[in-house]
DRENPA-3360 file (N, C-alpha, C; in nm, 2 decimals, always signed):
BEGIN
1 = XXXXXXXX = +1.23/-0.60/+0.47/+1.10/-0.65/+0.53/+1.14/-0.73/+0.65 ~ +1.02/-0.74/+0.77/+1.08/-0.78/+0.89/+1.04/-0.94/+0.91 ~ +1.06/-0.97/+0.96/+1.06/-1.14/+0.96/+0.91/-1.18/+0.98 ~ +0.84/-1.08/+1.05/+0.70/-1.05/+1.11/+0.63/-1.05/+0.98 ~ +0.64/-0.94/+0.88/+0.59/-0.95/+0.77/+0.63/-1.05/+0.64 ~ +0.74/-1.10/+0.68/+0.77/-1.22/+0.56/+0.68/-1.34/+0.57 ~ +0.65/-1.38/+0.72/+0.60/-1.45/+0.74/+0.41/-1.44/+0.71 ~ +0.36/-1.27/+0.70/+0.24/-1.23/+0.71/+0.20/-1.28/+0.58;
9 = XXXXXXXX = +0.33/-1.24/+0.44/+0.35/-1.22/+0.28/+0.30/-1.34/+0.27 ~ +0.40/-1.45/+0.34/+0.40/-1.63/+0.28/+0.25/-1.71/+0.33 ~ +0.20/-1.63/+0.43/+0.06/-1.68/+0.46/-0.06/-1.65/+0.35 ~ -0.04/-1.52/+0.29/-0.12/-1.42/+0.22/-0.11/-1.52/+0.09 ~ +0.04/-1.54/+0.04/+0.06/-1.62/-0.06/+0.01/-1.80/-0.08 ~ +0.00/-1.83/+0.04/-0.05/-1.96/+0.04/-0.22/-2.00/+0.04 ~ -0.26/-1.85/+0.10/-0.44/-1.87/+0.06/-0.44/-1.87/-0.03 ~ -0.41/-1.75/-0.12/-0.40/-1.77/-0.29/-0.37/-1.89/-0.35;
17 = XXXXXXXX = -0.27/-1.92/-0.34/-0.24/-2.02/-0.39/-0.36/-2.16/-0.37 ~ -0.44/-2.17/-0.24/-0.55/-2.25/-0.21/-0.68/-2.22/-0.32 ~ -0.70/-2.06/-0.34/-0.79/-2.01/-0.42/-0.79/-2.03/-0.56 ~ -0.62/-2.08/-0.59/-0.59/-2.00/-0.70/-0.66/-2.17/-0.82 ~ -0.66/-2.27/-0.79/-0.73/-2.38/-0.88/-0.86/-2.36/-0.90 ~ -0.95/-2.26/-0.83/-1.09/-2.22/-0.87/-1.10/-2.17/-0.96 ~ -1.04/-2.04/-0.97/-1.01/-1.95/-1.07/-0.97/-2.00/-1.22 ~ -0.83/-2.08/-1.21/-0.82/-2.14/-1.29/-0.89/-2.23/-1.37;
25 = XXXXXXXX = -0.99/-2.30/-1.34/-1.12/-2.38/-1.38/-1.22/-2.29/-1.43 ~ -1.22/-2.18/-1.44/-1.30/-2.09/-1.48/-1.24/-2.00/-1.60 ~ -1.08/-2.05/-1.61/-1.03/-1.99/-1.76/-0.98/-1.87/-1.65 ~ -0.93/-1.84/-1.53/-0.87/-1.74/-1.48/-0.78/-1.76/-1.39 ~ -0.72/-1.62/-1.34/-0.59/-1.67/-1.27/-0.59/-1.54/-1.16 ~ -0.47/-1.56/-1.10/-0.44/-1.43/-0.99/-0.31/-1.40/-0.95 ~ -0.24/-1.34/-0.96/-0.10/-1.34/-0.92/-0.06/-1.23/-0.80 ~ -0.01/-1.26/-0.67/+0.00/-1.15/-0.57/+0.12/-1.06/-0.63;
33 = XXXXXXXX = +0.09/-0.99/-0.59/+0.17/-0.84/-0.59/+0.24/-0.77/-0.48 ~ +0.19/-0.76/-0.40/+0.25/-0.68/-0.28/+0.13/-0.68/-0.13 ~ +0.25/-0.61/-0.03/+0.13/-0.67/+0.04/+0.20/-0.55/+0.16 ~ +0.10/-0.44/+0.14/+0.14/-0.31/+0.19/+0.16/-0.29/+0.31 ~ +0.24/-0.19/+0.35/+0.28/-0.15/+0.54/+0.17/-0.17/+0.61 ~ +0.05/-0.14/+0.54/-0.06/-0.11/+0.61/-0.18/-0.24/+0.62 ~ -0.13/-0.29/+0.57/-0.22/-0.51/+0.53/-0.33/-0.50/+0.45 ~ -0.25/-0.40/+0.33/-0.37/-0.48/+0.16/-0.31/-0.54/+0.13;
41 = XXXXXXXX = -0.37/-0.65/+0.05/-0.33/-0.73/-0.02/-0.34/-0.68/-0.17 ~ -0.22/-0.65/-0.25/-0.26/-0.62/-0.39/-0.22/-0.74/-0.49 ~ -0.33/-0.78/-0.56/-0.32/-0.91/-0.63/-0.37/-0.84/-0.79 ~ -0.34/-0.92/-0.90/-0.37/-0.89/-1.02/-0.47/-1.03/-1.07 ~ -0.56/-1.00/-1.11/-0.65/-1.12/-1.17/-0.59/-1.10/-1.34 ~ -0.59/-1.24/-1.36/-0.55/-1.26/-1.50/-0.64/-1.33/-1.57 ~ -0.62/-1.39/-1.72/-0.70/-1.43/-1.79/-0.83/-1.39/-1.82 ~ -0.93/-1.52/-1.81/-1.04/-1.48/-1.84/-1.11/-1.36/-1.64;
49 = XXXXXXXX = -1.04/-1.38/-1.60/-1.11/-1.30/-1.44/-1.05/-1.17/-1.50 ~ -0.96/-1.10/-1.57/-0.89/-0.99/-1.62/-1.02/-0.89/-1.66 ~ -1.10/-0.94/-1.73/-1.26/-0.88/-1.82/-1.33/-0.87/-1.79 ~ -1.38/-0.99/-1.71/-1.51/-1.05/-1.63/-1.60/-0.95/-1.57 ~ -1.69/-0.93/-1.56/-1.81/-0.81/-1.49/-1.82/-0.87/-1.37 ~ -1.75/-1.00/-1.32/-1.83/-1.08/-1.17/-1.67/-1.03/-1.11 ~ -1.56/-0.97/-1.15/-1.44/-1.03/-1.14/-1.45/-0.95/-0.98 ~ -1.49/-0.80/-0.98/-1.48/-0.75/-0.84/-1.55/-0.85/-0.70;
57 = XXXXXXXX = -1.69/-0.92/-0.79/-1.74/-0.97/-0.71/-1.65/-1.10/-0.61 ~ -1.62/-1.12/-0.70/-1.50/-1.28/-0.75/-1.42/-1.23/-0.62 ~ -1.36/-1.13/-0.63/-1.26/-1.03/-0.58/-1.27/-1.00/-0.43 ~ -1.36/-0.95/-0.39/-1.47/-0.93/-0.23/-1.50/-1.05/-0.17 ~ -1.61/-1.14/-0.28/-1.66/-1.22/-0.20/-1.61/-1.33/-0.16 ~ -1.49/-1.37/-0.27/-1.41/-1.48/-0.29/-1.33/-1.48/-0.22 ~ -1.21/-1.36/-0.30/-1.03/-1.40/-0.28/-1.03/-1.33/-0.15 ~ -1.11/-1.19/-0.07/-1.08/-1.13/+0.00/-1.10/-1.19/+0.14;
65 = XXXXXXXX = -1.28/-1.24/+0.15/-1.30/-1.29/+0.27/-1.23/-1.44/+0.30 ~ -1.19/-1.48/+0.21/-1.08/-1.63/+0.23/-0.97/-1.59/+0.28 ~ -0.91/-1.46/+0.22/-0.74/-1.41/+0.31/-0.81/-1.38/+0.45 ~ -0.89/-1.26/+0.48/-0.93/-1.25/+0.62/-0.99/-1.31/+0.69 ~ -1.03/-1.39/+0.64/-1.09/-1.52/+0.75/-0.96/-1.61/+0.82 ~ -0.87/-1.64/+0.69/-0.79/-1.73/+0.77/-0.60/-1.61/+0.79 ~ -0.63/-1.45/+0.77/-0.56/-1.40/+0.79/-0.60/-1.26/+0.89 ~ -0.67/-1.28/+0.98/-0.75/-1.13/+1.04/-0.70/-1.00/+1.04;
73 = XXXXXXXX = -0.53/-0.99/+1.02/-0.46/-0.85/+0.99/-0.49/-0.78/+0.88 ~ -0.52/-0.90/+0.82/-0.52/-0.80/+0.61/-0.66/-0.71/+0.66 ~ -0.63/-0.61/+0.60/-0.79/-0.50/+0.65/-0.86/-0.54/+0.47 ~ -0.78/-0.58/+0.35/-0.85/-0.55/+0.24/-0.76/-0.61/+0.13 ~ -0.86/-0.70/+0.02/-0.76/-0.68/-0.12/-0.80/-0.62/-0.20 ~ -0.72/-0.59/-0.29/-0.70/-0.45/-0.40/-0.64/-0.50/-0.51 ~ -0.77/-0.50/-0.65/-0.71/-0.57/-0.77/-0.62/-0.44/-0.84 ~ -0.49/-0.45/-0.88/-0.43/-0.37/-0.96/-0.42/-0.40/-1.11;
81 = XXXX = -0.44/-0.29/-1.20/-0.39/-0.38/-1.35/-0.26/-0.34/-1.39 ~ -0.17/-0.42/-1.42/-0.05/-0.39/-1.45/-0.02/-0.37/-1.61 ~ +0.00/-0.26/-1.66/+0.03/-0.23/-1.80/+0.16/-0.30/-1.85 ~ +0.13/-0.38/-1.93/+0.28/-0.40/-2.01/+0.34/-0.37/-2.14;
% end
């Protein structure tokens, strides 16, 4: 990864991280995942946001326009579920 994108990753990860005490007040969580050649953001919502019927909303209106407002490269975020 180029120094250009480590820096893009640690910005990506620090909104979240601003977002991420909302969520958790609501019994939910979010964990980043990757953050593609192309600038999605792929994040996994946890907890109670994991089930939720608002969670896409949560997802768009919330976590997404907060990274691209204060990140204008990211074109999108993309909740993934990870099987364990």
């Amino acid at each position: 990864m180029t120094q250009e994108r480590e820096i893009l990753k640690k910005k990506v990860e620090s909104v979240i991280d601003q977002i991420r005490p909302y969520l958790v007040a609501d019994g939910g969580n979010i964990a980043f995942i990757e953050l593609t050649e192309d600038n999605i953001v792929k994040v996994e919502l946890l907890g109670a946001c994991k089930g939720c019927p608002m969670s896409m909303m949560t997802l768009k209106s919330g976590v997404e326009n907060a990274i691209k407002k204060a990140i204008p490269e990211i074109k999108s975020v993309e909740a993934i579920n990870i099987a364990l």
